[in-house]
C-alpha positions as a Markdown table, in Angstrom:
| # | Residue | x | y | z |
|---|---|---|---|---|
| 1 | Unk | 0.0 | 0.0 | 0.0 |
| 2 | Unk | 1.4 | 3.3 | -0.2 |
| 3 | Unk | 0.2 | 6.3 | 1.5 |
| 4 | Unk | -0.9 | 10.1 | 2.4 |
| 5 | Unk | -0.2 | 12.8 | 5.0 |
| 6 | Unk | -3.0 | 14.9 | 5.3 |
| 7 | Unk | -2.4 | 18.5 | 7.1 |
| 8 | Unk | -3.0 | 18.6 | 10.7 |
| 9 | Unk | -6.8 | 19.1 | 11.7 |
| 10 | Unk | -8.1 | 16.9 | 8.5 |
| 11 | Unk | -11.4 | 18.7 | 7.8 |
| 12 | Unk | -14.2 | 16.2 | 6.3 |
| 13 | Unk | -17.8 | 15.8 | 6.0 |
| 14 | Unk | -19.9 | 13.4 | 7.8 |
| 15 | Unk | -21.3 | 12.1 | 4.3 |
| 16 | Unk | -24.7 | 13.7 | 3.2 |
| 17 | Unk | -25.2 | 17.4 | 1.2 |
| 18 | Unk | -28.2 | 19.2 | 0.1 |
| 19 | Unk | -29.4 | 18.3 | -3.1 |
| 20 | Unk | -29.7 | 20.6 | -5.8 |
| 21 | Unk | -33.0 | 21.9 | -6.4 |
| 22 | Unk | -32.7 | 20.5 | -10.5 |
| 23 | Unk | -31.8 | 17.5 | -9.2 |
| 24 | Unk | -34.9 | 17.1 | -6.5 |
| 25 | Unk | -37.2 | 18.4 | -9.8 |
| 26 | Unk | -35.4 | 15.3 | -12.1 |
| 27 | Unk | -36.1 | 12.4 | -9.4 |
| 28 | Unk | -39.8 | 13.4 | -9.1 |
| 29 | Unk | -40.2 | 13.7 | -12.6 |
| 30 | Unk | -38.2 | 10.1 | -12.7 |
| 31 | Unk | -40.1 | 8.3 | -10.2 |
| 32 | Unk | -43.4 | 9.3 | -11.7 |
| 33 | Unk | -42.2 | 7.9 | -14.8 |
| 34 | Unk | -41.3 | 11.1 | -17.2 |
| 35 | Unk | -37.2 | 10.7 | -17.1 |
| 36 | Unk | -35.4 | 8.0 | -17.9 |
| 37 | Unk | -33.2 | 5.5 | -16.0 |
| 38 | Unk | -29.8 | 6.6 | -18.0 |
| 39 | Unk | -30.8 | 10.4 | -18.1 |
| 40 | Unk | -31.7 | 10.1 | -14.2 |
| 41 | Unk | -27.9 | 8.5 | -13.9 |
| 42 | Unk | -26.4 | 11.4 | -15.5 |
| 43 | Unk | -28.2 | 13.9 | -13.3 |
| 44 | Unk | -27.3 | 11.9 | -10.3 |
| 45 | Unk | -23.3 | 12.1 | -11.3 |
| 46 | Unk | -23.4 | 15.7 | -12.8 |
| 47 | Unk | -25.2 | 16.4 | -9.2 |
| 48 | Unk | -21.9 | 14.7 | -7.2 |
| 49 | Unk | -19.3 | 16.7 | -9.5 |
| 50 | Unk | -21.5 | 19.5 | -8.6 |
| 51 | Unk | -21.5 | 19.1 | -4.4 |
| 52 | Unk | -17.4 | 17.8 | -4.5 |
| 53 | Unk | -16.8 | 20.9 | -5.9 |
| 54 | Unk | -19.0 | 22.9 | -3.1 |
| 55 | Unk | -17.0 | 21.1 | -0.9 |
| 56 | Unk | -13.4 | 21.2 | -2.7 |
| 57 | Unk | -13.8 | 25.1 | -3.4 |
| 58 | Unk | -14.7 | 25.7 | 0.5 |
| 59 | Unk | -11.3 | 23.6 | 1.2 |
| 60 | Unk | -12.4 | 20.6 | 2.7 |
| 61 | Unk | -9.6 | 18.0 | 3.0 |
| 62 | Unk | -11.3 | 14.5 | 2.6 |
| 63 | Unk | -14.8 | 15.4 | 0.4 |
| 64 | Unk | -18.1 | 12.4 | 0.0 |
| 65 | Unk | -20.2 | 12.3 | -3.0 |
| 66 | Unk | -22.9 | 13.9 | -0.3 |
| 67 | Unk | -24.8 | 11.0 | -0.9 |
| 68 | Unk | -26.7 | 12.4 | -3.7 |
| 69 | Unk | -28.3 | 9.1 | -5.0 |
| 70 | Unk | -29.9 | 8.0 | -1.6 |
| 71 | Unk | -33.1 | 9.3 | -0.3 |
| 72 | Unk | -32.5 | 8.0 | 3.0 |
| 73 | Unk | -29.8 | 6.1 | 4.6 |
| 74 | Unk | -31.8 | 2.7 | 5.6 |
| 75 | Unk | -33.7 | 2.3 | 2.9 |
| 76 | Unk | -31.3 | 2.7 | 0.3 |
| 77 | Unk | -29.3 | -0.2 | 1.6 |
| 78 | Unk | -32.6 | -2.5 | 2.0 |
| 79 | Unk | -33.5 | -2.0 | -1.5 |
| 80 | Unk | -30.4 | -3.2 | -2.5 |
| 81 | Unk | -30.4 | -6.4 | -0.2 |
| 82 | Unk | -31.9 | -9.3 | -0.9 |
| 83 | Unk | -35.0 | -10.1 | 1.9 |
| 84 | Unk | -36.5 | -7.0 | 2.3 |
| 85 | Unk | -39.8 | -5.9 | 1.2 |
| 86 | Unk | -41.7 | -2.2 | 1.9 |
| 87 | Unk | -44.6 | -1.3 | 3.6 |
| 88 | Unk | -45.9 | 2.4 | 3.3 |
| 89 | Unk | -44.0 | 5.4 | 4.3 |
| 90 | Unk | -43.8 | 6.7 | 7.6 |
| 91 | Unk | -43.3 | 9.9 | 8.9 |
| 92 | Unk | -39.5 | 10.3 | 10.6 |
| 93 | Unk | -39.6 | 14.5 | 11.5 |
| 94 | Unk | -41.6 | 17.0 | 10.1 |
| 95 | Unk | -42.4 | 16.5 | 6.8 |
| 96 | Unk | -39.8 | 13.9 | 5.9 |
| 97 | Unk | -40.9 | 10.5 | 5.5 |
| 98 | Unk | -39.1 | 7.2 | 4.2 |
| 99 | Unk | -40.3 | 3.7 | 3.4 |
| 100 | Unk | -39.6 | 1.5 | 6.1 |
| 101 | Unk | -38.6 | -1.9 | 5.1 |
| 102 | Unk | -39.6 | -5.6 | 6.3 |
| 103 | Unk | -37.2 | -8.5 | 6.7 |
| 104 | Unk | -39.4 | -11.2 | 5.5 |
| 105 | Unk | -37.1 | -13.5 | 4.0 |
| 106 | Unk | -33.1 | -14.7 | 4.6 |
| 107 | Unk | -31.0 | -11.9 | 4.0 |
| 108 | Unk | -29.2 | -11.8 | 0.5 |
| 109 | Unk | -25.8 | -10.4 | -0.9 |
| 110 | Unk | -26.7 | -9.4 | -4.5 |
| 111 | Unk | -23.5 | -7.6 | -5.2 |
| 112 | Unk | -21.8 | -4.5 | -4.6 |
| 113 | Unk | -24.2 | -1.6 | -3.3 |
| 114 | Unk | -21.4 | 1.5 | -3.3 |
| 115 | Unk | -18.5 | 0.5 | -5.5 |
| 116 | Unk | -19.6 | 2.5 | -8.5 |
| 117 | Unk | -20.3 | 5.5 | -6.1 |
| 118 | Unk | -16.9 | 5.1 | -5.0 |
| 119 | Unk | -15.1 | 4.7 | -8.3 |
| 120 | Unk | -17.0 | 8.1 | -9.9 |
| 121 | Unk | -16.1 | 10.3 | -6.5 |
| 122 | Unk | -12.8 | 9.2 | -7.3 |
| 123 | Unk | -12.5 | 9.9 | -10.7 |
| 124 | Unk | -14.1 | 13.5 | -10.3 |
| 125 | Unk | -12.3 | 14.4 | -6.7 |
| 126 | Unk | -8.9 | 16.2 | -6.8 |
| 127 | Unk | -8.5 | 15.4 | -3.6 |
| 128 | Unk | -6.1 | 12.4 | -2.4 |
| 129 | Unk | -8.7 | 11.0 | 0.1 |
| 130 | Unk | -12.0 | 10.4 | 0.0 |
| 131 | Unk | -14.7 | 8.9 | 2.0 |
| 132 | Unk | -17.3 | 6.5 | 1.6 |
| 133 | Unk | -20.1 | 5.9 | 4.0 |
| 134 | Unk | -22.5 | 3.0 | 4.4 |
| 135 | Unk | -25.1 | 2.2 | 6.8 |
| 136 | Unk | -24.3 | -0.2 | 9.6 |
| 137 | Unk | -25.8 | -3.3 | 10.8 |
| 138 | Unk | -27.6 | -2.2 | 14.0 |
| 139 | Unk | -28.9 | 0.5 | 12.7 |
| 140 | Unk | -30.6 | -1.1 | 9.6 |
| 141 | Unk | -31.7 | -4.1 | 12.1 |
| 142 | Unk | -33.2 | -1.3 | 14.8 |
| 143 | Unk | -35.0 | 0.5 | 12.0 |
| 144 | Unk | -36.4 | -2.4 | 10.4 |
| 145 | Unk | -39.5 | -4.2 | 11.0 |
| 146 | Unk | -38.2 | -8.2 | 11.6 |
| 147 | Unk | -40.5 | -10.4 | 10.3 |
| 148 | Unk | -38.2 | -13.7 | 9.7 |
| 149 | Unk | -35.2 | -13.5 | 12.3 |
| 150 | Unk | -35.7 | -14.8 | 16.1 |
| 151 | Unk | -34.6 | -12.0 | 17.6 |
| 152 | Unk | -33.2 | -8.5 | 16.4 |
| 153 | Unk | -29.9 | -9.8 | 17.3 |
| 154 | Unk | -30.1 | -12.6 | 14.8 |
| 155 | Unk | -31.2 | -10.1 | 12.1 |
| 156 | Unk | -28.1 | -7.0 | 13.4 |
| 157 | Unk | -25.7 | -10.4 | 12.7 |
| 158 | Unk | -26.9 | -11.7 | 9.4 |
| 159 | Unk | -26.4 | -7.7 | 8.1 |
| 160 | Unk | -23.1 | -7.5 | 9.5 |
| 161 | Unk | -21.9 | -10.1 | 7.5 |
| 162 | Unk | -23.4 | -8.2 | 4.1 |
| 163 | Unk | -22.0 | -5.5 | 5.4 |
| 164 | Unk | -18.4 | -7.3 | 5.5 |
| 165 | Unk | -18.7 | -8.0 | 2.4 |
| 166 | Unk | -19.8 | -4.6 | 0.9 |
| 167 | Unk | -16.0 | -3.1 | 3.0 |
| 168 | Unk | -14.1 | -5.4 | 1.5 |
| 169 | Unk | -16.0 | -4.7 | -2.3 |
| 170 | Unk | -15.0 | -1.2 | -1.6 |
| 171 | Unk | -11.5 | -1.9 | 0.0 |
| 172 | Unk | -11.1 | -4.4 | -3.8 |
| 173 | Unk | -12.1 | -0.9 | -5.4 |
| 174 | Unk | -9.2 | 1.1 | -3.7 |
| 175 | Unk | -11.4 | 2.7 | -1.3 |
| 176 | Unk | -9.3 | 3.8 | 1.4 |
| 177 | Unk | -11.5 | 5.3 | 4.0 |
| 178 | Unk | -15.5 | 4.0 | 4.8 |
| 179 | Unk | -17.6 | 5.6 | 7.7 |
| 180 | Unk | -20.2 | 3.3 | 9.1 |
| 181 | Unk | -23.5 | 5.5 | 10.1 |
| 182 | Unk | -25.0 | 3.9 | 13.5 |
| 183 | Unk | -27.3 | 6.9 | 14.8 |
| 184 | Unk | -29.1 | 4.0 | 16.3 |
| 185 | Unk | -26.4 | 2.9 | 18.6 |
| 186 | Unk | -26.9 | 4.5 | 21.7 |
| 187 | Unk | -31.1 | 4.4 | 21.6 |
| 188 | Unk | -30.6 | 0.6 | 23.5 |
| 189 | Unk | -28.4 | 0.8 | 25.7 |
| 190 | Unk | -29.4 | -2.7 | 27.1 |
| 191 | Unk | -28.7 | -4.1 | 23.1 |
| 192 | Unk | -25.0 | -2.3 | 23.2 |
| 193 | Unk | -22.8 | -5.5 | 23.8 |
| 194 | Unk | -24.2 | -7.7 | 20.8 |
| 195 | Unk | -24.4 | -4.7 | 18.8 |
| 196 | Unk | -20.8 | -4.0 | 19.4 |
| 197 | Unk | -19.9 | -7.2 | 18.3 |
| 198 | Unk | -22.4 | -7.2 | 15.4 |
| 199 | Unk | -20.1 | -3.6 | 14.1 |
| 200 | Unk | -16.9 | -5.3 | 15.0 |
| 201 | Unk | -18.0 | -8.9 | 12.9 |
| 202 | Unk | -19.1 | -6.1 | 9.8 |
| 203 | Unk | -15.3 | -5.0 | 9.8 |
| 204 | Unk | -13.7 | -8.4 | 10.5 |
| 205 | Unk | -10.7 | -9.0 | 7.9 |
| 206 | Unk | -10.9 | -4.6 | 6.4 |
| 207 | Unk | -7.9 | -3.8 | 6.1 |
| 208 | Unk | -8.9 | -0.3 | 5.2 |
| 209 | Unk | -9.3 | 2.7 | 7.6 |
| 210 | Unk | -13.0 | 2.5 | 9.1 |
| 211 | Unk | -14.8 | 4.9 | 11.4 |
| 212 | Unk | -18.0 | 5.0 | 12.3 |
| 213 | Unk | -20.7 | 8.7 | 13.3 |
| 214 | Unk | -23.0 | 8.0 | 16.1 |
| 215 | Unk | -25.5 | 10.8 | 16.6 |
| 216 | Unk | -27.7 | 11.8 | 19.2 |
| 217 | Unk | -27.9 | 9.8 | 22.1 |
| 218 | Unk | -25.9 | 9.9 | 25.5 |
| 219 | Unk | -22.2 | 9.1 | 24.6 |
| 220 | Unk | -20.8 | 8.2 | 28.2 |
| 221 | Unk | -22.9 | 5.1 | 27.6 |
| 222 | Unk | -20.8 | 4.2 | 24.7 |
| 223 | Unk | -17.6 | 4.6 | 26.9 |
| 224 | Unk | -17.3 | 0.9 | 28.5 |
| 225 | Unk | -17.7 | -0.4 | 25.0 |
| 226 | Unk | -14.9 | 1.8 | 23.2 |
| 227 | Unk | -12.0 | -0.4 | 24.3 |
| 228 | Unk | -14.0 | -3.5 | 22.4 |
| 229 | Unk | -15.0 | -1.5 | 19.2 |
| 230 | Unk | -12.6 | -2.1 | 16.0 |
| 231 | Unk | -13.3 | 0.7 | 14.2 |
| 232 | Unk | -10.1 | 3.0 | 14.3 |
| 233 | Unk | -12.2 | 6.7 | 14.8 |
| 234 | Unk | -15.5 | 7.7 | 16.2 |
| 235 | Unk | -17.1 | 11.1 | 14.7 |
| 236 | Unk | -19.3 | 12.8 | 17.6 |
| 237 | Unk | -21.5 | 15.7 | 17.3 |
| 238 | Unk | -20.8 | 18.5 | 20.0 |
| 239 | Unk | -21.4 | 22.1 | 18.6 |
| 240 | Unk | -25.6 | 20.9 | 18.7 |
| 241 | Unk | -24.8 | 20.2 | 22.6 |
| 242 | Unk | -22.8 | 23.4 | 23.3 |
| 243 | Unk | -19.9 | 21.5 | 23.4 |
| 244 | Unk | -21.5 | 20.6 | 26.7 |
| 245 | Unk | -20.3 | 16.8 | 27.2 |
| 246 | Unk | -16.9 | 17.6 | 25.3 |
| 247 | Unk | -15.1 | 16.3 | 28.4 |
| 248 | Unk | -16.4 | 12.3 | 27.6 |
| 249 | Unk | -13.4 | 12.4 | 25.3 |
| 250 | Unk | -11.0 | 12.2 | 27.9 |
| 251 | Unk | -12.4 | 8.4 | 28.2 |
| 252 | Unk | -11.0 | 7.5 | 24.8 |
| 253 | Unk | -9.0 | 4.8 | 24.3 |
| 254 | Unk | -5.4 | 5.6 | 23.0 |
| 255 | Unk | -6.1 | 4.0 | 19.5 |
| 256 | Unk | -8.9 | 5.5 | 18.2 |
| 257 | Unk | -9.1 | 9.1 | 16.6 |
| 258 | Unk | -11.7 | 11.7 | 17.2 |
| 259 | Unk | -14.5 | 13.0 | 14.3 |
| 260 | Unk | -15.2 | 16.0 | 16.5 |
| 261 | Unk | -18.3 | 18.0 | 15.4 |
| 262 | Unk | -17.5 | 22.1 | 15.3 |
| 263 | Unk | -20.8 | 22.7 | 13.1 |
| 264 | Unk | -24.0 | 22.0 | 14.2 |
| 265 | Unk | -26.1 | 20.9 | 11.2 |
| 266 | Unk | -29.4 | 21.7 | 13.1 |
| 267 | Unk | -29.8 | 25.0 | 13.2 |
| 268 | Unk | -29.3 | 27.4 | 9.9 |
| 269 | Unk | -26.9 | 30.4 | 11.6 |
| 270 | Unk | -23.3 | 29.7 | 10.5 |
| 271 | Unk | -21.2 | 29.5 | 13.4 |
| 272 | Unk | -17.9 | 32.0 | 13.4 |
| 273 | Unk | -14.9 | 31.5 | 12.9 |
| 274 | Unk | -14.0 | 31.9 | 16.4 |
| 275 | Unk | -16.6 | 29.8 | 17.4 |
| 276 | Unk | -15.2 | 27.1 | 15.8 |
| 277 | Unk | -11.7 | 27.4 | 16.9 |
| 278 | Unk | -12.8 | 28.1 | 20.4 |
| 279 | Unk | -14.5 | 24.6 | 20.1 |
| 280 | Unk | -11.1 | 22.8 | 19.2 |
| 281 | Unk | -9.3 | 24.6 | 21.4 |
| 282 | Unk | -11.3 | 23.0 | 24.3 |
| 283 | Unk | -11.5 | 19.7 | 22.9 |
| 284 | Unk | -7.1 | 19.6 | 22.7 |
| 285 | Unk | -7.5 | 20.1 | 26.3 |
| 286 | Unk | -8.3 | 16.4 | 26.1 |
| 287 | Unk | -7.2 | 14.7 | 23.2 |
| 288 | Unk | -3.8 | 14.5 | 21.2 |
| 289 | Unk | -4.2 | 16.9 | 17.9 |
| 290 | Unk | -2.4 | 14.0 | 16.1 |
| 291 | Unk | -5.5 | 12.0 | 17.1 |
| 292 | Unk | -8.1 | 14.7 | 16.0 |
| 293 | Unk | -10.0 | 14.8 | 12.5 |
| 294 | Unk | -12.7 | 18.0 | 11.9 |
| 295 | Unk | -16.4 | 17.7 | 10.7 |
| 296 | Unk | -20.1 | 19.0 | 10.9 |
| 297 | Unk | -21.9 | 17.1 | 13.6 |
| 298 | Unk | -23.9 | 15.1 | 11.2 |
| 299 | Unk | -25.1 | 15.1 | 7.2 |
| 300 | Unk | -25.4 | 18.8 | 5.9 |
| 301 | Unk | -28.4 | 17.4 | 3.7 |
| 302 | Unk | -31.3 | 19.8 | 5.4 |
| 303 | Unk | -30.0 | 22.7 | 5.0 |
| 304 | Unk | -30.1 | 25.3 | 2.4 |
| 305 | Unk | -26.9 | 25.0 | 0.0 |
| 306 | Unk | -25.8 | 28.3 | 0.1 |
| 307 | Unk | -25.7 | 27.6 | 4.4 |
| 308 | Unk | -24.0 | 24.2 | 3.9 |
| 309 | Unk | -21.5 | 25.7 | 2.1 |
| 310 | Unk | -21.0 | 28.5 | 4.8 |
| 311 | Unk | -20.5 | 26.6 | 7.0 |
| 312 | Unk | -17.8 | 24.1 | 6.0 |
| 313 | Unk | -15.9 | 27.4 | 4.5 |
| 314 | Unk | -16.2 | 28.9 | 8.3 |
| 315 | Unk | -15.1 | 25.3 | 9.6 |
| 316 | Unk | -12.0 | 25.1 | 7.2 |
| 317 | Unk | -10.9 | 29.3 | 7.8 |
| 318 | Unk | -10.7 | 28.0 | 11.3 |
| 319 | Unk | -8.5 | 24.8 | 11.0 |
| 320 | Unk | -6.4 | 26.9 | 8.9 |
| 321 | Unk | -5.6 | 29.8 | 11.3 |
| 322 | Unk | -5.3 | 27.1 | 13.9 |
| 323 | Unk | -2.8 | 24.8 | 11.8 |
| 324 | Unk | -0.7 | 27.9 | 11.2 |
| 325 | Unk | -0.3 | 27.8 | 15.6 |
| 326 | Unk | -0.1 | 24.1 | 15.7 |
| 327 | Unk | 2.9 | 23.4 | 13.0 |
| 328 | Unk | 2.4 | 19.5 | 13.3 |
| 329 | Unk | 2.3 | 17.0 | 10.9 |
| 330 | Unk | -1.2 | 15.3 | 10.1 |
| 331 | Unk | -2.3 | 11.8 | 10.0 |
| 332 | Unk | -1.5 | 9.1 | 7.7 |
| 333 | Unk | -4.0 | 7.0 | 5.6 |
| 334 | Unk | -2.6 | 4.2 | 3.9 |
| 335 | Unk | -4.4 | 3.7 | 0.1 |
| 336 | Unk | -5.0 | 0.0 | -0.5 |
| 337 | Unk | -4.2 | -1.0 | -4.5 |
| 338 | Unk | -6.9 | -1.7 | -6.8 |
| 339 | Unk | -8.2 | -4.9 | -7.7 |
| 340 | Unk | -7.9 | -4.2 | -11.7 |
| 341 | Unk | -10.3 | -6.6 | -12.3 |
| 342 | Unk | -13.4 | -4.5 | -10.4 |
């Protein structure tokens, strides 16, 4: 393998952007039957060249393709897995609403789910790095209705294992860096040791760098499982919290890096620049900078563009000025070679 030094600070995203308002118009047009299926896969990839760029141009270190073809982060993956079936939509917040799927039949690996989204990202990125994100196994198992495993257990496990094999698909493609989204993971706190283990069976044999973003949630519960977990970062939200709870960090084991969240995606004001570096400055009270990746809280995807790209601009102008105090090298990621035969 050979590798990368990013700068100190590495600024990334968490994985989802806004869509472009074209792009919103072309999948309703699509799904009600007016566009079709190759002109919808050109609007989808013209759309990720357009948010990279958002991203790039706001100077954004390690850029997604903002999850541009997925209209939600569950269902996406159960459409693409064999077993599943949908009832009718349900209402999540406001007026957002996704179809939640049914496990009614043994789960099946029909082939890769995100290697072509990682291949075009790379081919229309200029950056050295970029990241991938999937959805993980307890979240797609807690957000499902079960309706042929024993117990949710079962089900979390029998993902885990697609899930395995989707990392190593992507680490066969060159992907060098995968974030697995669990926002589910701290709602059961009673379900935490199997569903550690379920995460840790997902990533068995990746020899890729994986995180994984938990959102929401209490994260001192997650503390007595940390030392257990496999994945080599966690990426927290804190600006949402006030930076409130910044001090569970301290609990970290040694080997895992820090996704700390300067930008809360919640609320539309952009945060200043001093805001932001105020909120590093207090989280290198407790954890190496060598150890420390920036990031929003969570997906950018609800706000207004012209706010998302604020924002990561305000969160980059701050990592700068503080990388110009700091004078350390950054973190290595190691890119895996291609299987030339993807």
């Amino acid at each position: 393998m050979s590798e990368v030094r990013l700068p100190v600070l590495p600024t990334t995203v968490i994985g989802s952007y806004p869509r472009p308002t074209w792009l919103r118009r072309m999948i309703k047009l699509w799904k009600s039957g007016k566009i079709e299926d190759e002109h919808m896969k050109e609007a989808f990839d013209d759309a990720v060249v357009s948010v990279v760029r958002d991203q790039e141009n706001a100077g954004v270190d390690i850029p997604s393709d903002g999850e541009q073809r997925r209209d939600e982060m569950v269902e996406y993956f159960a459409e693409r897995i064999g077993g599943f079936k949908f009832y009718d939509p349900i209402r999540i917040w406001g007026n957002a609403y996704f179809k939640k799927p049914a496990v009614y039949a043994p789960l099946e690996y029909k082939g890769s789910i995100t290697v072509n989204e990682y291949l075009f990202l790379r081919t229309v990125s200029t950056r050295p790095i970029v990241k991938m994100t999937i959805t993980g196994p307890y979240t797609i198992a807690d957000w499902s209705f079960n309706e042929y495993y024993s117990t949710k257990e079962e089900l979390a496990f029998e993902l885990s294992k697609i899930i395995n094999r989707e990392l190593k698909a992507l680490e066969e493609a060159g992907a060098p860096y995968v974030q697995i989204d669990e926002p589910a993971l701290t709602t059961h706190l009673k379900e935490l040791d199997w569903a550690v283990e379920a995460i840790n069976n997902a990533i068995k044999g990746v020899n890729i760098k994986v995180g994984m973003h938990v959102c929401y949630g209490e994260y001192s519960r997650m503390i007595p499982y940390l030392d257990n977990l496999k994945v080599s970062q966690l990426a927290f939200e804190f600006a949402n919290r006030g930076f409130k709870d910044i001090e569970v960090v301290k609990k970290f084991p040694e080997d895992k890096e820090l996704g700390f969240g300067v930008i809360d995606v919640h609320n539309r004001r952009v945060e200043t620049v001093d805001e932001v570096i105020a909120g590093i400055k207090k989280v290198l009270e407790f954890i190496p900078v060598e150890r420390l990746y920036i990031n929003p809280d969570c997906g950018l995807k609800l706000l207004p563009r012209e706010i998302a790209r604020e924002k990561m601009r305000v969160m980059v102008e701050a990592v700068n000025r503080l990388r110009k105090e700091i004078r350390k090298e950054g973190p290595v990621i190691r890119l895996p070679q291609p299987n030339l035969k993807q």
